[in-house]
C-alpha positions in Angstrom: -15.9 66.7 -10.7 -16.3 64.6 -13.4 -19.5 64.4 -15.2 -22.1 61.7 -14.5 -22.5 58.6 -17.3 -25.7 59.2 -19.0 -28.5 57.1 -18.2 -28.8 56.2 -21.9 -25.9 54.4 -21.8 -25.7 52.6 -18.3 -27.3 49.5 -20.1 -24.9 49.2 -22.5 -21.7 49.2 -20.1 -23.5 46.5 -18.0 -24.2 44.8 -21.0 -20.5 45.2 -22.5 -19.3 43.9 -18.9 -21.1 41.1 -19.0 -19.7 40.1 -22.5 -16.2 40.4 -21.1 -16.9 38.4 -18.3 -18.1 35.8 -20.6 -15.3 36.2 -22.1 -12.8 36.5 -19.5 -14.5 32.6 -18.3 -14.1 30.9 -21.8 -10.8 32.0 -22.0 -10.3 31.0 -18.5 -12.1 27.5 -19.0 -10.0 27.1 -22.0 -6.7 28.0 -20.6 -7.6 25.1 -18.2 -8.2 22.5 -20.9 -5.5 23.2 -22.6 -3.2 23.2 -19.6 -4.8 19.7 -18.5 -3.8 18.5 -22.1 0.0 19.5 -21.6 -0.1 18.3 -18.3 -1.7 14.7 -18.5 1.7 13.1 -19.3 2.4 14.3 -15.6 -1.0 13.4 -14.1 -0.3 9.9 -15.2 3.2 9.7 -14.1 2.1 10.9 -10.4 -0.6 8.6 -10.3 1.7 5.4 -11.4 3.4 7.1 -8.6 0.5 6.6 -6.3 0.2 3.2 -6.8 3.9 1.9 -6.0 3.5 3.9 -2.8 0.4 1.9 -2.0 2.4 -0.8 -2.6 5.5 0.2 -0.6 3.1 1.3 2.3 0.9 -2.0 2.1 4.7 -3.7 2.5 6.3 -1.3 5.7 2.7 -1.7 7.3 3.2 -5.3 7.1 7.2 -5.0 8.3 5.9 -2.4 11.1 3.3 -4.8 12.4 5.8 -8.0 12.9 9.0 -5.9 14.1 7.5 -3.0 15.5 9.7 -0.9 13.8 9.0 2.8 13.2 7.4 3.5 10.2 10.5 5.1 8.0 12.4 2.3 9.2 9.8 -0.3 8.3 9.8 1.4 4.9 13.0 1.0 4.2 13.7 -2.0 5.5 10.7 -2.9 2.5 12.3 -1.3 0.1 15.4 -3.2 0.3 13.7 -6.1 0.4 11.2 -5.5 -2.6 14.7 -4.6 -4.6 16.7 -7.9 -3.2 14.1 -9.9 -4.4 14.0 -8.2 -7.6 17.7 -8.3 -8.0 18.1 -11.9 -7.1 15.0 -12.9 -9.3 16.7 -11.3 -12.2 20.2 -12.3 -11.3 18.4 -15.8 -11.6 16.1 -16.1 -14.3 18.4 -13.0 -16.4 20.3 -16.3 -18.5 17.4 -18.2 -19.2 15.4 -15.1 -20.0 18.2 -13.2 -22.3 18.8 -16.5 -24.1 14.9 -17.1 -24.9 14.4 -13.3 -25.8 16.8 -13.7 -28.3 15.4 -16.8 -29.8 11.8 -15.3 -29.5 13.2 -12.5 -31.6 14.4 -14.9 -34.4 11.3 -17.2 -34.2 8.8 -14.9 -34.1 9.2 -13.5 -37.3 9.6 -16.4 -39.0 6.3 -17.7 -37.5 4.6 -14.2 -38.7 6.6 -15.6 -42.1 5.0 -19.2 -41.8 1.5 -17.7 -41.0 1.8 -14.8 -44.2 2.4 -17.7 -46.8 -0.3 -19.8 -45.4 -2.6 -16.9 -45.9 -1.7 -16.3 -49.4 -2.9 -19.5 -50.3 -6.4 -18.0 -49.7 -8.5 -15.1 -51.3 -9.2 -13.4 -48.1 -5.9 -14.1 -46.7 -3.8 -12.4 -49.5 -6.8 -9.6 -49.1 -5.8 -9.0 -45.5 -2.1 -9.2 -46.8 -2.3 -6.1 -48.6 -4.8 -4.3 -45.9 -1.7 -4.9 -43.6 1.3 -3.6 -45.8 -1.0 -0.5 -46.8 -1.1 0.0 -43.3 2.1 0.0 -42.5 3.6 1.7 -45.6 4.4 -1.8 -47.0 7.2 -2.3 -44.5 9.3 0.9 -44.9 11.0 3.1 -42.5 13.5 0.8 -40.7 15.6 3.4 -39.6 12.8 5.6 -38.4 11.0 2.8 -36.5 14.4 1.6 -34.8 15.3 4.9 -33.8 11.6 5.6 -32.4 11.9 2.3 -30.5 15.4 2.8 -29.1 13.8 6.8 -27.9 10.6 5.3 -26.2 12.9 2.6 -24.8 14.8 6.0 -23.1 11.7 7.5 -22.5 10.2 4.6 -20.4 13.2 4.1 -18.4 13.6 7.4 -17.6 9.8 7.7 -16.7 9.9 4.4 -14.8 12.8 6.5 -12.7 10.5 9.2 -11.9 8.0 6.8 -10.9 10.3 5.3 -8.2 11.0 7.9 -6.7 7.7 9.3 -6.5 6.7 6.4 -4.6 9.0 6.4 -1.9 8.7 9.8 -1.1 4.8 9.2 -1.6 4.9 6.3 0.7 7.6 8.2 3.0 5.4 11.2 4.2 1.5 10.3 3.0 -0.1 13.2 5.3 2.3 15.8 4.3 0.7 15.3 0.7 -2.4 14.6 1.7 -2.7 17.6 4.2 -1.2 19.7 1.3 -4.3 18.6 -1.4 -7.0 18.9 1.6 -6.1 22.8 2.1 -7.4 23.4 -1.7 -11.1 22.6 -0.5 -13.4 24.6 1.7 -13.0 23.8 5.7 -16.7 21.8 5.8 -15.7 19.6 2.7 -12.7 18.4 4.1 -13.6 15.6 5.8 -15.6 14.0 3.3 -12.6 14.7 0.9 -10.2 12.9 3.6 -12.7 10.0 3.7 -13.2 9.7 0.1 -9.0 9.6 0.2 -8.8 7.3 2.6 -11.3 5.0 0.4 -9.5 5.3 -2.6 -6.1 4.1 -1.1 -7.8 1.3 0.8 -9.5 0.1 -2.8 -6.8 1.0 -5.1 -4.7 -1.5 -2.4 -6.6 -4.6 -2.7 -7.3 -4.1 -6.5 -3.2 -3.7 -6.4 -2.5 -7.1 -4.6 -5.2 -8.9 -6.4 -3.5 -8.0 -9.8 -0.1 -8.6 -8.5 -1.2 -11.9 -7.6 -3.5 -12.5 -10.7 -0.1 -12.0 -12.9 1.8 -14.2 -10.4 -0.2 -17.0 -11.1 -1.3 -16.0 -15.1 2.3 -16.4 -15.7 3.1 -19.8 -13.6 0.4 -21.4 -15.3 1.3 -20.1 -18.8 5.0 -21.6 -18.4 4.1 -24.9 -16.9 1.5 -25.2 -19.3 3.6 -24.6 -22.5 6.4 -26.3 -21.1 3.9 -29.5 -21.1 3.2 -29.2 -24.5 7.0 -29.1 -25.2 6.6 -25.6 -26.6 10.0 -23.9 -27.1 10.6 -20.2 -25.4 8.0 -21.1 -22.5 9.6 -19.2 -19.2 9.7 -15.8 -21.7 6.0 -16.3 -23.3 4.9 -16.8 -19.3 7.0 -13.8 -18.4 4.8 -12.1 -21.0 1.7 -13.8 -20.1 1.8 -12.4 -16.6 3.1 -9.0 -16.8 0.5 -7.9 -19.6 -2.1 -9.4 -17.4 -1.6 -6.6 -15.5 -3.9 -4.8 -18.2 -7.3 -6.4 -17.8 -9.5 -7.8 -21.1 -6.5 -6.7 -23.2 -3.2 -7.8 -21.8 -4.3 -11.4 -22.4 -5.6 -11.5 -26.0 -2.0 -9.3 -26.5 -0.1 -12.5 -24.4 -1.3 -15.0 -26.6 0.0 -13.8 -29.7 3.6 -15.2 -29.6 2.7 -18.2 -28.0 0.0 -19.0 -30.6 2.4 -18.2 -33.6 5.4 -19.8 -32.4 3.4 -22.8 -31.9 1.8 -22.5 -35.0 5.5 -22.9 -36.5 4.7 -26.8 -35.0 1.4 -27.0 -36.7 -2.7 -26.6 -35.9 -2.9 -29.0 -33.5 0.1 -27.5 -30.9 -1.9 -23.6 -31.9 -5.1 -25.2 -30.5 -3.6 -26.4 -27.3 -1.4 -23.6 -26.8 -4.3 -21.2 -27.3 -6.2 -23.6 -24.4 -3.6 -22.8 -22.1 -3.8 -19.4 -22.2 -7.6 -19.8 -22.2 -7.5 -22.1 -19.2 -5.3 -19.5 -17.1 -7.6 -16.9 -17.8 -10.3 -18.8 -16.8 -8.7 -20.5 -13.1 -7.7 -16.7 -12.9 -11.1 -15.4 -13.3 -13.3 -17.7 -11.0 -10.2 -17.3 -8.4 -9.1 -14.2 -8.3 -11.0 -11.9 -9.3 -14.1 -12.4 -6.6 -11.3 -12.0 -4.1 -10.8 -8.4 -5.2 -14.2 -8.0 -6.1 -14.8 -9.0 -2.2 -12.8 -6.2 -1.0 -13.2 -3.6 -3.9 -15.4 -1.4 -6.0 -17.0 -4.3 -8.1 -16.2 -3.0 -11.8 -18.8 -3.4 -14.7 -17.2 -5.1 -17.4 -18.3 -3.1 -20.4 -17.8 0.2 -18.2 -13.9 -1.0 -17.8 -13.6 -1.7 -21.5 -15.2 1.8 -22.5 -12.9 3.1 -19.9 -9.9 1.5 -21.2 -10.8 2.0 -25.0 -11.2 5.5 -24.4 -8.1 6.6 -22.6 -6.0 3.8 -24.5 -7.4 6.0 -27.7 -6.1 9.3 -25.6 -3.1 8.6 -23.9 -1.6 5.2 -25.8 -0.4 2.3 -24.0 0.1 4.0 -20.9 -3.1 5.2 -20.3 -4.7 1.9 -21.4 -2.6 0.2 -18.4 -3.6 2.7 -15.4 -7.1 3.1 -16.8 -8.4 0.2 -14.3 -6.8 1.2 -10.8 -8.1 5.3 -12.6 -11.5 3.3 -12.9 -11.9 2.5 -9.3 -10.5 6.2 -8.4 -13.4 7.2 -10.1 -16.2 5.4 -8.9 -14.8 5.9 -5.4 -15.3 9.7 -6.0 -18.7 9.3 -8.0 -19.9 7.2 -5.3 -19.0 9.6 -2.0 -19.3 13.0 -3.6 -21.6 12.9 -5.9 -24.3 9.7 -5.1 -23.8 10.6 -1.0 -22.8 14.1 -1.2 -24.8 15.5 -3.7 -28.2 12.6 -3.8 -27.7 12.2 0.0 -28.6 8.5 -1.0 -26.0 5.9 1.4 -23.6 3.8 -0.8 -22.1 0.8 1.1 -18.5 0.6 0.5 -15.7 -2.0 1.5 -13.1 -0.1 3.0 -15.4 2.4 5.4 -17.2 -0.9 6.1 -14.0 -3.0 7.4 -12.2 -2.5 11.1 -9.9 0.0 10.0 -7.0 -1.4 13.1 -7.3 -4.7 11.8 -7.1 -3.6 7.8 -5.3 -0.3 7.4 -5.5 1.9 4.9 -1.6 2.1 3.7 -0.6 5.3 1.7 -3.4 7.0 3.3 -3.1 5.8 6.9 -1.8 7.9 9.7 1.5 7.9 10.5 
């Protein structure tokens, strides 16, 4: 029989087990971080993924209540449609487009041209002159800035591939993946988890349809408005108009750019107007558009939105500055029903669990 430990030094073995389970933890908690860091690239692509599936679902659920087709059916009968559309609109518009981004390419910098020796007639233009070539290496590495453009270009497309088809398998089978992520919590949180699912797919919907619509109308009034003024390129700078607005606060101030310069190129007078009609869409869009999503979503605070943004735009690039909206409503969704219910016990009133659900469903979270 082995001999007994010493009472002398039974504190310091519990002592030196504690310190390695310290230890074991931080290693643990930093294993974690550093895996989330690697993986956020992913975490972004599958939740771009969750959004086309709303989409898709929001469209079958639409199909499936005027046929009544099955479901699958219903979704695929969506998808070709969505892609038709798609295919026709840029069968259409492809000339006109192709021809202007070409001519936006040759204009553009010779407006950024027009603008620089305008500047260098002033002090504090030729000062920002210089702040901007020291900031950009005075303009060299051509080669290593086409080659980085023509390897994002890759990288996007093949990302924007991914994204595809995570949505229609999303969209195809929503329980399967939904039953899959409820198994990871205990047995009496999974209801609330379901319902705080459930909430974030009917939000994350509405916010999606109000954008979609937001852009479609962003970028009708931004061509009619610059084709009024007899502004040159104006179906490509309202193609531009309305697919950055698609990024709240930023992706309008980032639109207005090439209008404003190219019309610059015609003198101060066309700038100003040009900059109103890009001020006047933003506002029609704002009083129109937005309480119609704010009626059915998570009203967003402003300045909470543009921390939001700023910070993951600072993290994760452009990327993450254009999910960081439809991320924001995720997240007050879950601050709300686990943490200000779950946790307070305090009752938050919220637009989905507050609708008929038969009349209004939920789509990539609904039953099937």
């Amino acid at each position: 029989m082995p001999d007994a430990v010493p009472p002398s030094l039974q504190p310091d073995e519990a002592f030196r087990q504690r310190v390695l389970l310290i230890c074991r933890i931080v290693l643990a908690a930093l294993a974690l971080i550093i895996a989330m860091v690697w993986c956020v690239q992913v975490l972004i692509v599958v939740f771009a993924g969750v959004l086309g599936a709303v989409l898709l679902r929001t469209i079958a659920e639409r199909i499936h209540r005027m046929t009544r087709l099955p479901t699958g059916w219903s979704l695929a009968l969506g998808c070709t449609t969505l892609l038709a559309v798609l295919v026709t609109a840029g069968w259409l518009m492809a000339p006109s487009v192709g021809a202007q981004l070409d001519q936006l390419s040759e204009q553009l910098p010779r407006a950024v041209r027009g603008l620089t020796a305008n500047l260098e007639q002033y002090e504090w233009g030729r000062w920002l002159k210089a702040q901007g070539e020291q900031a950009t290496n005075g303009g060299q590495g051509t080669v290593s800035t086409a080659a980085k453009f023509v390897s994002t270009t890759v990288g996007i497309g093949g990302t924007l591939l991914v994204v595809f088809f995570l949505s229609i398998y999303l969209a195809a089978q929503p329980q399967l993946y939904i039953s899959g992520l409820l198994h990871l919590f205990p047995i009496a949180r999974r209801q609330r988890v379901h319902a705080m699912l459930d909430e974030c797919g009917f939000e994350l919907r509405w916010w999606l349809l109000g954008q979609l619509f937001a852009m479609l109308l962003v970028g009708t009034l931004t061509t009619l408005g610059l084709w009024a003024l007899g502004l040159p390129l104006a179906l490509i700078l309202g193609v531009i108009a309305g697919l950055l607005n698609f990024v709240p606060n930023f992706g309008p101030w980032i639109a207005a750019v090439p209008g404003i310069l190219i019309a610059l190129s015609q003198g101060p007078t066309t700038a100003a107007w040009a900059a109103g009609v890009y001020l006047g869409a933003q506002v029609i869009e704002s009083y129109l558009v937005t309480p119609m999503i704010q009626q059915r979503t998570v009203s967003l605070p402003p300045a909470l939105t543009i921390a939001v943004q700023v910070l993951i735009g600072l993290l994760l690039g452009i990327v993450g500055l254009t999910i960081a909206t439809p991320l924001l409503v995720v997240i007050l969704v879950i601050v709300k029903m686990g943490y200000v219910e779950g946790v307070i016990g305090e009752h938050v009133d919220l637009p989905g669990r507050d609708r008929d659900r038969k009349r209004v469903p939920t789509p990539i979270l609904s039953r099937a």
